[in-house]
Backbone of each chain as ProteinMPNN parsed JSONL, in Angstrom:
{"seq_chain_A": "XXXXXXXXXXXXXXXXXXXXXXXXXXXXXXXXXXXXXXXXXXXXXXXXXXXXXXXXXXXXXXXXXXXXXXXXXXXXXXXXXXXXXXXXXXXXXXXXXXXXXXXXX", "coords_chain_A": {"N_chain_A": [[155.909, -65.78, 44.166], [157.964, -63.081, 44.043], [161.449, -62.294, 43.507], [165.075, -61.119, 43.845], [167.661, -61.887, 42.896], [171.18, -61.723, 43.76], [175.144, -61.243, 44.827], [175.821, -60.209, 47.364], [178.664, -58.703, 48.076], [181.546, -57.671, 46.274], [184.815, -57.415, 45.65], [187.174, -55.872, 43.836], [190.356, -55.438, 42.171], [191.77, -52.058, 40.718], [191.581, -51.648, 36.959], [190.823, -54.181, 36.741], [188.401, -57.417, 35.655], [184.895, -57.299, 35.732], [182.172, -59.503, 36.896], [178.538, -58.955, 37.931], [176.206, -60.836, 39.07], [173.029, -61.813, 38.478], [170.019, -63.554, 39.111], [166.734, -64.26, 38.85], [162.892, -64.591, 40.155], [160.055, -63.494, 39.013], [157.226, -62.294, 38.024], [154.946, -61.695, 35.176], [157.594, -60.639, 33.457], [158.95, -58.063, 32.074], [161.573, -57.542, 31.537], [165.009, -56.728, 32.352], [166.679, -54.851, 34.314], [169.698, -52.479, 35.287], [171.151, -50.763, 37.877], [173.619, -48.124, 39.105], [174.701, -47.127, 42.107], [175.916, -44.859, 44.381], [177.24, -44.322, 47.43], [174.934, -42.456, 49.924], [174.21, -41.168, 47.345], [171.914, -41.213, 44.62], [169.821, -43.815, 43.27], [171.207, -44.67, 39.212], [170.35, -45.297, 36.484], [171.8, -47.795, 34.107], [172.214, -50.026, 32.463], [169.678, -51.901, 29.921], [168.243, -54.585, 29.505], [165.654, -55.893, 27.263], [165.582, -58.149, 25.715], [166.688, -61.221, 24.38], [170.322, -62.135, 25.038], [173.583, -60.014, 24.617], [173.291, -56.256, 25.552], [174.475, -53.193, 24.36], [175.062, -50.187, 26.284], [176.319, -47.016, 25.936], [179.168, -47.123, 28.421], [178.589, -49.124, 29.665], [177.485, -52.451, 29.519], [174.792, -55.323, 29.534], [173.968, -58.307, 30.246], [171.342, -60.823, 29.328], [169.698, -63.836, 29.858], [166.571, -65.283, 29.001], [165.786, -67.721, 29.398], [167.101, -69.194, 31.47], [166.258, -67.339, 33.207], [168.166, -65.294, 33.596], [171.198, -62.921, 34.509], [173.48, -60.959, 34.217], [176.143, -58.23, 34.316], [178.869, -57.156, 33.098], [182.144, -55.288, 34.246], [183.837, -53.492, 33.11], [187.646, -52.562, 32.669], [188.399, -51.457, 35.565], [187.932, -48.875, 37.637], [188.472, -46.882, 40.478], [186.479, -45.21, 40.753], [184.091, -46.774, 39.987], [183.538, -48.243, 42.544], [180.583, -48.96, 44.604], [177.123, -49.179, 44.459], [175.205, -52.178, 43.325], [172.234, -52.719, 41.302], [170.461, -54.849, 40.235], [167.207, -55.284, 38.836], [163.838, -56.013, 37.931], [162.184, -53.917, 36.725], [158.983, -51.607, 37.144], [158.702, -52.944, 39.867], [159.948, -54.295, 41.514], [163.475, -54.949, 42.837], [167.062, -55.913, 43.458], [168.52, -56.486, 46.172], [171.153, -55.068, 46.505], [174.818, -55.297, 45.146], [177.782, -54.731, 46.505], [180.431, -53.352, 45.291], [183.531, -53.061, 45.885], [186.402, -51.377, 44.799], [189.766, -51.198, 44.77], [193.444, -50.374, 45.303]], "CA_chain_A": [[156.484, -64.545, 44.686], [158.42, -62.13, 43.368], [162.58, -62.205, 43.881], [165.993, -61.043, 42.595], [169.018, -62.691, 44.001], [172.599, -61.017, 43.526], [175.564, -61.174, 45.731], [175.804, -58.947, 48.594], [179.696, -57.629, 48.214], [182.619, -57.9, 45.661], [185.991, -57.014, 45.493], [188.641, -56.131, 42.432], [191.394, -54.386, 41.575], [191.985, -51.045, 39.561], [191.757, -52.376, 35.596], [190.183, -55.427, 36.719], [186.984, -57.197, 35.015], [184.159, -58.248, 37.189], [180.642, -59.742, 36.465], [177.437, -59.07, 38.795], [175.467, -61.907, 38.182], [171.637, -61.758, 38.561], [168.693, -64.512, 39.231], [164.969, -63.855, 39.233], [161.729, -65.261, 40.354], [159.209, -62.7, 39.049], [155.794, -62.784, 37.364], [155.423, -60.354, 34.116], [158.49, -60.311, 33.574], [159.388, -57.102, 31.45], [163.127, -56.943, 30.856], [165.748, -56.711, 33.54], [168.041, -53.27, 34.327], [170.517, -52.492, 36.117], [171.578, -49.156, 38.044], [174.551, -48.066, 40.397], [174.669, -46.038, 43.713], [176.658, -44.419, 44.801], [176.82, -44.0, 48.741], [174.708, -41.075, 49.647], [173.436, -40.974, 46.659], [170.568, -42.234, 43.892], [170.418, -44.677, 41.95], [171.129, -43.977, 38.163], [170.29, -46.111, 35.383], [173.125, -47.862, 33.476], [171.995, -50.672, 31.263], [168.945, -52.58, 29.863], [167.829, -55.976, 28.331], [164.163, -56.659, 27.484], [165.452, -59.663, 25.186], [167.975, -61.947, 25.438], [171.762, -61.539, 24.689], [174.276, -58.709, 25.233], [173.295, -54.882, 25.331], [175.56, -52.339, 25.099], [174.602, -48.573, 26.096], [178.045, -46.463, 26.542], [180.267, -48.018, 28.673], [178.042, -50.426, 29.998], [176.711, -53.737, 28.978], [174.567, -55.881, 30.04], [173.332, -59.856, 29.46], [170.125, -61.464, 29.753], [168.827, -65.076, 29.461], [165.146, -65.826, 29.539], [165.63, -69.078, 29.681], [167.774, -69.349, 32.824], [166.355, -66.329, 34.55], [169.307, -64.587, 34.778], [171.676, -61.816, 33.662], [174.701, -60.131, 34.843], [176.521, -56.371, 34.4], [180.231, -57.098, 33.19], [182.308, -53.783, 34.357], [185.979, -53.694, 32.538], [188.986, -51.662, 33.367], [187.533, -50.865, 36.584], [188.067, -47.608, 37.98], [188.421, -46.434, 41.825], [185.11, -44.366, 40.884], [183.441, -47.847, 39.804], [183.287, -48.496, 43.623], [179.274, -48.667, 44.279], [176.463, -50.432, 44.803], [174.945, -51.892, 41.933], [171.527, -53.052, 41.108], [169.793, -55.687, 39.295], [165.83, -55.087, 38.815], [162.742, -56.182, 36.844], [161.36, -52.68, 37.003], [159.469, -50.936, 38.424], [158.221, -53.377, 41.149], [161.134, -55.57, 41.883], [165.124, -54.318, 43.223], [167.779, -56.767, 44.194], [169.511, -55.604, 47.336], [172.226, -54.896, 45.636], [176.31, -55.69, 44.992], [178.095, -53.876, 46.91], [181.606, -53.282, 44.474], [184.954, -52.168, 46.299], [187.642, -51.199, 43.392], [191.028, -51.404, 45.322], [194.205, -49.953, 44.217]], "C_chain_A": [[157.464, -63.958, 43.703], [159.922, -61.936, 43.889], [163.683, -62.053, 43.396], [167.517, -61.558, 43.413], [170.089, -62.041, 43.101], [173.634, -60.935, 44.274], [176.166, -60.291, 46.103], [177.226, -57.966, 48.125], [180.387, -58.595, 47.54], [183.835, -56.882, 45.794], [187.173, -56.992, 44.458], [189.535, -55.262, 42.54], [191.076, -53.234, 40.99], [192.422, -51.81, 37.813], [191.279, -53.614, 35.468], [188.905, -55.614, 35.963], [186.135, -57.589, 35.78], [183.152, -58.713, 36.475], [179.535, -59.963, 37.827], [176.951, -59.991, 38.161], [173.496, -61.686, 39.455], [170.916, -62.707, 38.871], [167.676, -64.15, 39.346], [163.977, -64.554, 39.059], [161.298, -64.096, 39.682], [158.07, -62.871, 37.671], [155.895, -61.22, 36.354], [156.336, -59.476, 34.055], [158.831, -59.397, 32.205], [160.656, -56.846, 30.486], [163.907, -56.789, 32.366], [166.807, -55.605, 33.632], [168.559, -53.291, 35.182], [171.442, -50.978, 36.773], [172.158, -49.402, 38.922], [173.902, -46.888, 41.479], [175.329, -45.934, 44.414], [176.558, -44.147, 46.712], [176.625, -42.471, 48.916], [173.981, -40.648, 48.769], [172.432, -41.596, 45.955], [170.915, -42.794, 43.495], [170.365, -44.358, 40.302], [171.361, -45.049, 37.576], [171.745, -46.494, 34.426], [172.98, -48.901, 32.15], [170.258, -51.64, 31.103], [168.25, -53.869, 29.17], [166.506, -56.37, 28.019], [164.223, -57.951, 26.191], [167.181, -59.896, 25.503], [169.06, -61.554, 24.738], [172.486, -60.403, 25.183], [173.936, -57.067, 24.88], [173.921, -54.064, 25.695], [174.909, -50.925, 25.004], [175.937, -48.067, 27.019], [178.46, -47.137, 27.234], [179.784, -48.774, 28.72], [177.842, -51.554, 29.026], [176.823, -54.627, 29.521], [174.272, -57.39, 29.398], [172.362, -59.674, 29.95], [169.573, -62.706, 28.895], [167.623, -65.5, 29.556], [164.911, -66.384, 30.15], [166.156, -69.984, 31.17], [167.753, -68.473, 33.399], [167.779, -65.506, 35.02], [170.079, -64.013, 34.084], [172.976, -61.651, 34.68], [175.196, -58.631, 33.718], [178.274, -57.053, 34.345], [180.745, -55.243, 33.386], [184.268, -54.367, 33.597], [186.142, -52.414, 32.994], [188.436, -51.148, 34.671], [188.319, -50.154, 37.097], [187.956, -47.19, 39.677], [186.726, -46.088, 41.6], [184.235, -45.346, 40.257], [182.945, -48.402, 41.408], [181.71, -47.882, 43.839], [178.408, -49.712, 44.542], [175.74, -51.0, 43.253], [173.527, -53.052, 41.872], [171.096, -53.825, 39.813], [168.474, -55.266, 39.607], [165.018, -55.169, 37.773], [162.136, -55.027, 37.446], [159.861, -52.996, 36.566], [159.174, -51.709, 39.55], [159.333, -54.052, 42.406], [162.725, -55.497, 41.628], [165.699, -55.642, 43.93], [168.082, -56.063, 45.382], [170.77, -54.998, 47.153], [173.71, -55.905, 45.812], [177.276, -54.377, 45.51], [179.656, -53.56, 46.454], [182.516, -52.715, 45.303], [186.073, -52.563, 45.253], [188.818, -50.859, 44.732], [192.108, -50.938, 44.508], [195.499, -51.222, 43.724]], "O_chain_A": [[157.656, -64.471, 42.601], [159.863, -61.291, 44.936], [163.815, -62.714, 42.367], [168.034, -61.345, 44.51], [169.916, -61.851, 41.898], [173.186, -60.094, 45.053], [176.949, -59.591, 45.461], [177.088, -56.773, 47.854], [180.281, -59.809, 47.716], [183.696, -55.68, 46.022], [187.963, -57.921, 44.288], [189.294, -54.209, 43.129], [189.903, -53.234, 40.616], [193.482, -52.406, 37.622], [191.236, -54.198, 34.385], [188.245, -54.649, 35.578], [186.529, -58.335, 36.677], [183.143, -58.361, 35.295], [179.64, -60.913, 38.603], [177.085, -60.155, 36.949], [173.176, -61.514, 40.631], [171.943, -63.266, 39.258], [167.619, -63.409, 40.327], [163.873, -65.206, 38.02], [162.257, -63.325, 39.63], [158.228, -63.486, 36.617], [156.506, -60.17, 36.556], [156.344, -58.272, 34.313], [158.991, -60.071, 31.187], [160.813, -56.319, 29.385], [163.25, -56.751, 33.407], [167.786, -55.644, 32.887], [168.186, -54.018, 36.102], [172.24, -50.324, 36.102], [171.915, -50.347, 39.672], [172.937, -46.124, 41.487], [175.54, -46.814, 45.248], [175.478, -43.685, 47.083], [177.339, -41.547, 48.526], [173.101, -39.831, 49.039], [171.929, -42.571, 46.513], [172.092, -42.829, 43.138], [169.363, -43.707, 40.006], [172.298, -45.793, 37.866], [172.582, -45.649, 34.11], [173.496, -48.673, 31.056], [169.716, -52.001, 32.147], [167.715, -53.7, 28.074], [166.166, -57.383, 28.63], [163.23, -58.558, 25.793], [168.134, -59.424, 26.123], [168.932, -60.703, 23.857], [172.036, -59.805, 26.161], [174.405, -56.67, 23.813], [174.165, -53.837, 26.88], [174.349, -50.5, 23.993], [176.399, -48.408, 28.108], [178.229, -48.281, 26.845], [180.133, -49.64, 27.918], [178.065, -51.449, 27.82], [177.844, -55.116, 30.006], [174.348, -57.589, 28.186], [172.113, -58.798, 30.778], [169.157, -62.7, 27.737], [167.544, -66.344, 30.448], [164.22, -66.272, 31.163], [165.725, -71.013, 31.691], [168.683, -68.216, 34.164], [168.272, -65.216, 36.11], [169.998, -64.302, 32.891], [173.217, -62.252, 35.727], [174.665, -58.227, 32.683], [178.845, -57.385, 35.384], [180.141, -54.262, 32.953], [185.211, -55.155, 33.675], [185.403, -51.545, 33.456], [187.907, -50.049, 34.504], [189.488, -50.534, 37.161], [186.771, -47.341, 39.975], [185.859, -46.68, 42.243], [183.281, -44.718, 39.797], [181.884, -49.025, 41.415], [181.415, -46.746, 43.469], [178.731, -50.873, 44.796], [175.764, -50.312, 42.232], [173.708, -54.173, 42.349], [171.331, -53.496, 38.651], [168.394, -54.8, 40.744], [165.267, -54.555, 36.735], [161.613, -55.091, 38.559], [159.446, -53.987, 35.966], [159.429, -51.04, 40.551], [159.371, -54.172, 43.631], [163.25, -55.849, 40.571], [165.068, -56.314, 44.746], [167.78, -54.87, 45.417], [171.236, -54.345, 48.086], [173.74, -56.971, 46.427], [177.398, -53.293, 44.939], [180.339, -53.488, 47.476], [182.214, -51.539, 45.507], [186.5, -53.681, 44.963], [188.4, -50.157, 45.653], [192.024, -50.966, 43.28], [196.254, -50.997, 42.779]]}, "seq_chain_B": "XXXXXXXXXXXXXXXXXXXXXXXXXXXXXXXXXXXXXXXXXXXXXXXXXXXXXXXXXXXXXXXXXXXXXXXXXXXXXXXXXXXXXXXXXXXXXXXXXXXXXXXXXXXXXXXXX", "coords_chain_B": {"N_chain_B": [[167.749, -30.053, 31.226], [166.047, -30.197, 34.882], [165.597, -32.736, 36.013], [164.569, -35.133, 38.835], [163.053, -34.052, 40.974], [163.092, -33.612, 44.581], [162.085, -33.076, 48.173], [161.838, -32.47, 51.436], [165.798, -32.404, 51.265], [166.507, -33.727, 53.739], [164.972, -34.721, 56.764], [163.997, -34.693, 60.29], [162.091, -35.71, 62.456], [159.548, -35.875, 65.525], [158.526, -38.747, 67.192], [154.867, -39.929, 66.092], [154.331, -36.974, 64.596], [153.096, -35.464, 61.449], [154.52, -36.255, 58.331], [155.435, -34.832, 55.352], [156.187, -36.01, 52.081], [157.886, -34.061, 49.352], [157.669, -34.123, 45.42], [158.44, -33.322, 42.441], [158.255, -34.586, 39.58], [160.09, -35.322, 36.185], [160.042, -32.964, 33.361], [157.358, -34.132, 30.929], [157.539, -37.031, 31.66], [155.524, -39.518, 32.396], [155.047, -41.7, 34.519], [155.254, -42.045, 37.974], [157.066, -43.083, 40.576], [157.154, -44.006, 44.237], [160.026, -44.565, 46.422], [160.726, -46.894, 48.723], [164.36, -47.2, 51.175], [166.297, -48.942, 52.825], [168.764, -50.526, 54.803], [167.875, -53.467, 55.361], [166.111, -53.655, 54.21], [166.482, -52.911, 51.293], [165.842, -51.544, 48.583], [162.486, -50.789, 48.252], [159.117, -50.478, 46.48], [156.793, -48.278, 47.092], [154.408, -47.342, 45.768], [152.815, -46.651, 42.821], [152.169, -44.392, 40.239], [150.124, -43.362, 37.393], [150.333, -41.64, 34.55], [149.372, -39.566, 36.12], [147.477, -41.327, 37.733], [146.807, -43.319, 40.654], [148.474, -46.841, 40.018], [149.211, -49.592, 41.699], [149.323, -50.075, 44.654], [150.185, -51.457, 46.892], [152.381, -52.171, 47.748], [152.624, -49.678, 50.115], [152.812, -49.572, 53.296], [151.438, -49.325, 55.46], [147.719, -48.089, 56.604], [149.095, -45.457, 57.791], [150.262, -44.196, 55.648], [150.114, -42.333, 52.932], [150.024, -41.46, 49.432], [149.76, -38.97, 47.014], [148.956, -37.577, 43.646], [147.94, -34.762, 42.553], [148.349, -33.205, 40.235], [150.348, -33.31, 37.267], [152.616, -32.194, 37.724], [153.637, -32.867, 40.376], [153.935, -34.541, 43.466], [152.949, -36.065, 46.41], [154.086, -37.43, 49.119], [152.776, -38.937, 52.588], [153.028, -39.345, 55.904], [151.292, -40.421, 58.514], [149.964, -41.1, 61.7], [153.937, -40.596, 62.402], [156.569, -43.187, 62.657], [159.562, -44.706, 64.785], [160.235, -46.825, 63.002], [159.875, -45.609, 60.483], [162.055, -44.202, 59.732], [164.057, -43.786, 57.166], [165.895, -43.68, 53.492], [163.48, -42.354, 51.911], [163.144, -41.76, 48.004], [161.925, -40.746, 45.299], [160.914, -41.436, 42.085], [160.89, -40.424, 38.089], [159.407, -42.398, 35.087], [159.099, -41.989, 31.429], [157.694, -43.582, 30.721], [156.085, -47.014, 31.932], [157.417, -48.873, 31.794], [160.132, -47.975, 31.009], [163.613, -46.587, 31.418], [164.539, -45.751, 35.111], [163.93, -42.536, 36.81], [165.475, -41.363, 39.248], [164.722, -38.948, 42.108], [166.93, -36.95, 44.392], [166.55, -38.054, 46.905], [164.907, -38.096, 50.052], [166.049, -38.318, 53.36], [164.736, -39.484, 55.936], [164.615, -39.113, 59.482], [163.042, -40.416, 62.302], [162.401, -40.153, 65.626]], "CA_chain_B": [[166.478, -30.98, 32.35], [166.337, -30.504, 36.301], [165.828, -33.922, 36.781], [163.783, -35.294, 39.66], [163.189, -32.957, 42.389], [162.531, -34.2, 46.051], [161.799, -31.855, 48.733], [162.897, -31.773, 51.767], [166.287, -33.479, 51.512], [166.324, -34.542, 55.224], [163.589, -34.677, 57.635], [164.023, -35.183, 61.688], [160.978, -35.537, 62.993], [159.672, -36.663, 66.833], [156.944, -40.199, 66.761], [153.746, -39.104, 66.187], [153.839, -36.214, 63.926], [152.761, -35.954, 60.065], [155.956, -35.991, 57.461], [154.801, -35.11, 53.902], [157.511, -36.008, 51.324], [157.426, -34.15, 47.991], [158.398, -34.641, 44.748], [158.339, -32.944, 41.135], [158.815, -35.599, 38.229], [160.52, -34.637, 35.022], [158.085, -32.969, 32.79], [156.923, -35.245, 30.308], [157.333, -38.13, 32.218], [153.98, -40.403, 32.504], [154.794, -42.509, 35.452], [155.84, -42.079, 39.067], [157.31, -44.179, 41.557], [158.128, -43.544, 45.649], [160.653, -45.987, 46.971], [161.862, -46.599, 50.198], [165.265, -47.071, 50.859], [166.869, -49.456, 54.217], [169.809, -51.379, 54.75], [168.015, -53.979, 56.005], [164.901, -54.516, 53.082], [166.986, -52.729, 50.871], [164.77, -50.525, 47.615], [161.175, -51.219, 48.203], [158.312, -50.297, 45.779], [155.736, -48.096, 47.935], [153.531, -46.776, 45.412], [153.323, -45.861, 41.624], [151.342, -43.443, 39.58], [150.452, -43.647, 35.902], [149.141, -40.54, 34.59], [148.487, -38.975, 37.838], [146.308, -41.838, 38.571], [147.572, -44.397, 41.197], [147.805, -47.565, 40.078], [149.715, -49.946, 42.321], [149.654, -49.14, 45.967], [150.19, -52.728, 47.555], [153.166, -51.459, 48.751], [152.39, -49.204, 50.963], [153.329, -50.507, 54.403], [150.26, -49.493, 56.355], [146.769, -46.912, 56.335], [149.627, -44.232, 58.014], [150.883, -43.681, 54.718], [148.949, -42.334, 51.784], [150.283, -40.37, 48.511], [148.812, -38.347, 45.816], [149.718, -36.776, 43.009], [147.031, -34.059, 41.702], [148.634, -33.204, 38.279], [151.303, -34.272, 36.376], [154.141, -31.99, 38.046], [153.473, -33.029, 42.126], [153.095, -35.819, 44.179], [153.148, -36.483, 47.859], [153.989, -39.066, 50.172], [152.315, -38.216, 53.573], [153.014, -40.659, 56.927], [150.913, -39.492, 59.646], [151.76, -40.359, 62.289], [155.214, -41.262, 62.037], [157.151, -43.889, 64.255], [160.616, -44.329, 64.334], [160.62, -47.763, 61.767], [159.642, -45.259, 59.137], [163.361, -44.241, 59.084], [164.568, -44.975, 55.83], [165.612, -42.87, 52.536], [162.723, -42.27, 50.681], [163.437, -41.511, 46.603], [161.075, -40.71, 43.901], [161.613, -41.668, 40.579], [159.977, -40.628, 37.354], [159.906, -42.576, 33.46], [158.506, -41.563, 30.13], [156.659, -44.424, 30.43], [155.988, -47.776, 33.001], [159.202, -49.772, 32.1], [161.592, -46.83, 30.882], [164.508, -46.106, 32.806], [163.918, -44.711, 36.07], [165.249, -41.533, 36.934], [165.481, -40.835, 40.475], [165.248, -37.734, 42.499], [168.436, -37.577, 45.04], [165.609, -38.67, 47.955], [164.626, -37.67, 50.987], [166.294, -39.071, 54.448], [163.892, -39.117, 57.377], [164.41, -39.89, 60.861], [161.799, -40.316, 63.027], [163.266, -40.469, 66.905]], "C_chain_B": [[167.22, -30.803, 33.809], [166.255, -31.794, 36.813], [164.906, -33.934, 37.921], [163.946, -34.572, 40.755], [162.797, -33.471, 43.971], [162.759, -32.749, 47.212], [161.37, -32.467, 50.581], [164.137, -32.634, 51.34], [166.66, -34.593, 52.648], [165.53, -33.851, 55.87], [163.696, -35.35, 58.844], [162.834, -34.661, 61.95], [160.152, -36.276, 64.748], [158.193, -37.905, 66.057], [155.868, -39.29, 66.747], [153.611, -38.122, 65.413], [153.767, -36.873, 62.78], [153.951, -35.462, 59.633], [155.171, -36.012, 55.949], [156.287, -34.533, 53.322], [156.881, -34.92, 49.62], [158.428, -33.859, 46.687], [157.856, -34.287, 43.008], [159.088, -33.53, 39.838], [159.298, -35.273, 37.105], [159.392, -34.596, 34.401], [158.373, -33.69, 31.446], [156.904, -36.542, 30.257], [155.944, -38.627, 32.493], [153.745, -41.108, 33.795], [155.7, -42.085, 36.419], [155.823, -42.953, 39.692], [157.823, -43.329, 42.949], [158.19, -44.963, 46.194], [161.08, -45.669, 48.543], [163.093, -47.399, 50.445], [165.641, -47.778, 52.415], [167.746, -50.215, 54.427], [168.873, -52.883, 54.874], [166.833, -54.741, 54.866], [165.296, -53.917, 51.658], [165.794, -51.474, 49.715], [163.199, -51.43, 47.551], [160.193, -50.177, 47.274], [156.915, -50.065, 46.871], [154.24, -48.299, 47.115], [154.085, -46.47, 44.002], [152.272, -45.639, 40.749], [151.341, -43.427, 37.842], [149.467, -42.684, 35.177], [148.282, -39.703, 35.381], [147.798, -40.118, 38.798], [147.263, -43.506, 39.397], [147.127, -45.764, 40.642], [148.183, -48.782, 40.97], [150.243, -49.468, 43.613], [150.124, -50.558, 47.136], [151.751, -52.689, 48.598], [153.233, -50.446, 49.716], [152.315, -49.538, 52.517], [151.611, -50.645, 55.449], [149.274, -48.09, 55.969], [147.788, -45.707, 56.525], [150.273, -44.019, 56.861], [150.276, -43.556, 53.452], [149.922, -41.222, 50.712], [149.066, -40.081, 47.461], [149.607, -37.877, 44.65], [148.167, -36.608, 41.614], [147.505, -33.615, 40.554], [149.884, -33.711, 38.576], [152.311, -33.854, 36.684], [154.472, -31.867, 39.685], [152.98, -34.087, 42.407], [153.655, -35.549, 45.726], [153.221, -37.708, 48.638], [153.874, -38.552, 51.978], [152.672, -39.444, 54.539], [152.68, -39.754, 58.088], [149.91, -40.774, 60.415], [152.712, -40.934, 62.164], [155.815, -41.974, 63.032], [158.475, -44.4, 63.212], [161.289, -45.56, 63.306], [160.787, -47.347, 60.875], [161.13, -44.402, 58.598], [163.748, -44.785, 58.382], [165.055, -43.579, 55.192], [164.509, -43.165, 51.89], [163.149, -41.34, 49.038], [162.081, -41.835, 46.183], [161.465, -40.734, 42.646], [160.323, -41.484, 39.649], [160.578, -41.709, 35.976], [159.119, -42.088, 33.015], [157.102, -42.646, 30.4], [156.909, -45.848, 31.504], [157.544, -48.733, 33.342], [160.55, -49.267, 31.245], [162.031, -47.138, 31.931], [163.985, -45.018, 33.786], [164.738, -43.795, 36.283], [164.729, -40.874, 37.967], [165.782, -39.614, 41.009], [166.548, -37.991, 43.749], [167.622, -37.864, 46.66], [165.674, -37.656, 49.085], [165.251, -38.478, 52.052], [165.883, -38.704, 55.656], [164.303, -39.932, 58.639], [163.709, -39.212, 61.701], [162.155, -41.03, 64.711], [161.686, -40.626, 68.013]], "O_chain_B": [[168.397, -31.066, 34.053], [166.741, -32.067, 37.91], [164.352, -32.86, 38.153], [164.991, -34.528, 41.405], [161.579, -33.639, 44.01], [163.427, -31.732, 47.029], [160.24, -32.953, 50.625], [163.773, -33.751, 50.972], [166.968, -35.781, 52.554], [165.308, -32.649, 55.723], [163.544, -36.57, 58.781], [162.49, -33.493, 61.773], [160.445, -37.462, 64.899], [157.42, -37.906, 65.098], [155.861, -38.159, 67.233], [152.396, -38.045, 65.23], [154.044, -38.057, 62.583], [154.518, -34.519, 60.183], [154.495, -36.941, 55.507], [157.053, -33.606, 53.583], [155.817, -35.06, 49.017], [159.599, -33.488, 46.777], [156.983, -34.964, 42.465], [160.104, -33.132, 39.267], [158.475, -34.414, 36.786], [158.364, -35.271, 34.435], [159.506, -33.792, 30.974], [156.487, -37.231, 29.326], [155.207, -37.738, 32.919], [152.609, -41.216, 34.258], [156.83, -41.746, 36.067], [154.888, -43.753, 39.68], [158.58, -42.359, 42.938], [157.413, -45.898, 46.385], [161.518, -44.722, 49.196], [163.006, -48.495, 49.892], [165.223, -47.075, 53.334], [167.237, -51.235, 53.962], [169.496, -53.679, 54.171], [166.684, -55.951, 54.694], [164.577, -54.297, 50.734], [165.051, -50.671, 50.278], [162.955, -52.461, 46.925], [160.519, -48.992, 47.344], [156.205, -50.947, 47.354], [153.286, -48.994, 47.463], [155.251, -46.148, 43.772], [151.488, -46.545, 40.467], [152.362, -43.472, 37.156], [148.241, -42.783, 35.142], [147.113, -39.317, 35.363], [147.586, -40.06, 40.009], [147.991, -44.358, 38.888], [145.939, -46.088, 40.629], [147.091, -49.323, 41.146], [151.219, -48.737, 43.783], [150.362, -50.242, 48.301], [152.001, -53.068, 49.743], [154.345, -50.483, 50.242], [151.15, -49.871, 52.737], [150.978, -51.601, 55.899], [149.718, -47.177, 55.273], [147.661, -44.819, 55.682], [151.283, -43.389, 57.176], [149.91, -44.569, 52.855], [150.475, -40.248, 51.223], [147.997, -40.63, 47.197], [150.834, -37.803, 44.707], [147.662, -37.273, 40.708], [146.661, -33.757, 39.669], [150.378, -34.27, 39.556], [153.29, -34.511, 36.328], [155.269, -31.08, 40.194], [151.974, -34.625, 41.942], [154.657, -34.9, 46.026], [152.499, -38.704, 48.687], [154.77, -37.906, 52.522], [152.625, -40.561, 54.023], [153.304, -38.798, 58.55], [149.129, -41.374, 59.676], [152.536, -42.071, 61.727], [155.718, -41.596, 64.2], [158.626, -44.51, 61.996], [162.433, -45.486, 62.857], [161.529, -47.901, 60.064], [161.327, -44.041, 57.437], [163.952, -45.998, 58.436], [164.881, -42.519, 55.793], [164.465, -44.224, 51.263], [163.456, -40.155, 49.175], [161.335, -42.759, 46.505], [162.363, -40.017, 42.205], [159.2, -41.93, 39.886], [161.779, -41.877, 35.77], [158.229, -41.601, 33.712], [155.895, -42.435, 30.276], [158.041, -45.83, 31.987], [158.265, -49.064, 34.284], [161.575, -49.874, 30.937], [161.557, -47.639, 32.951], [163.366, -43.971, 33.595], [165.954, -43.878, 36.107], [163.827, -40.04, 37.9], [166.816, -39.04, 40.669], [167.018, -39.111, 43.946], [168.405, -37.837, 47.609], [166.335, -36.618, 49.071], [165.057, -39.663, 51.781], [166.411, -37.853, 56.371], [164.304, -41.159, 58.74], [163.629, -38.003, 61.919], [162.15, -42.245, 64.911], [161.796, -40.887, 69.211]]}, "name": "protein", "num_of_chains": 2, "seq": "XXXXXXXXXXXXXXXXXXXXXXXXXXXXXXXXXXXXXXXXXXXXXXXXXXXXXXXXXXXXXXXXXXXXXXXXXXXXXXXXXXXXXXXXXXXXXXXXXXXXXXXXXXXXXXXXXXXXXXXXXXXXXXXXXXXXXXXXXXXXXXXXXXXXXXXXXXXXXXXXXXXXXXXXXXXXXXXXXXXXXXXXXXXXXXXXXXXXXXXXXXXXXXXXXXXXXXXXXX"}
């Protein structure tokens, strides 16, 4: 089967650092991305890994390990407007449920 | 760029009628996707189009739900008839290509009472 494990809801500060962390079962496996969402709204692409190590695209950056299935989305200085949901996914077939981020002041 | 277009953005509808979603992909995009959207199964993978031509439909929940997409700047997602599980957001997303970034339209939110 096909699965992306991530946990449900986090909580940080304003300036804080966090890390989503990722796991995945999935069969032709592609590369692993990661997009936020906003409540209300879509989701919008933010970072991507189709090998292993750290990728950075503008603020973001992401990891990814082959070898241990699994990745995470560090967010620094975090921002009120960092509050969000935030997705892990081996596109296009396969979405975590997401992380549901509350930034605190 | 307009970006992904979805059409209507909300949709109340009673059980039983037909709901057709639609949805104009950025142009020069190659591949479409329609997701559905629920607290409860969270972003599901209905359907996705590659070159107009469907190729992954396994998602699709049941026969009441069929899309198309006759050229390269329209697709549809039709549920006829509708019952009130099929409450969800539905979003369409196009890429350049199968495992580009997706780039979602701002969806559709149907309820079906």
């Amino acid at each position: 089967g096909q699965n992306i494990d991530q946990p449900t809801e986090m909580t940080a500060t304003e300036g804080a650092i966090v890390q989503i962390n990722c796991t995945y079962q999935t069969s032709g496996f592609y590369g692993l991305s990661w997009y936020q969402q906003h409540d209300g709204g879509a989701p919008t692409f933010l970072s991507y890994n189709g090998l292993d190590g750290l990728e950075e695209t503008g603020r973001f950056s992401s990891f990814l390990s082959r070898s241990d299935s699994y990745g995470y989305l560090p967010l620094q200085e975090l921002q009120m407007k960092d509050s969000a949901s935030y997705f892990c996914a081996a596109p296009p077939l396969v979405f975590g449920k997401g992380t549901r981020l509350s930034v605190i002041a | 760029d307009a970006g992904v277009i979805q059409s209507p953005r909300h949709e109340v509808t009673e059980m039983g009628q037909e709901v057709t979603l639609r949805c104009k992909p950025i142009s020069g995009h190659n591949s479409l996707f329609w997701y559905r959207q629920t607290m409860m199964r969270g972003l599901e993978l209905l359907i996705y189009f590659n070159n107009n031509v469907p190729i992954d439909d396994s998602g699709m929940p049941e026969d009441r739900f069929s899309a198309k997409m006759p050229n390269a700047s329209f697709s549809t997602l039709k549920i006829q008839p509708s019952e009130p599980r099929d409450s969800a957001v539905y979003f369409c997303a196009s890429s350049y290509r199968g495992n580009s970034p997706l780039h979602f339209g701002n969806g559709t939110r149907l309820t079906v009472t």
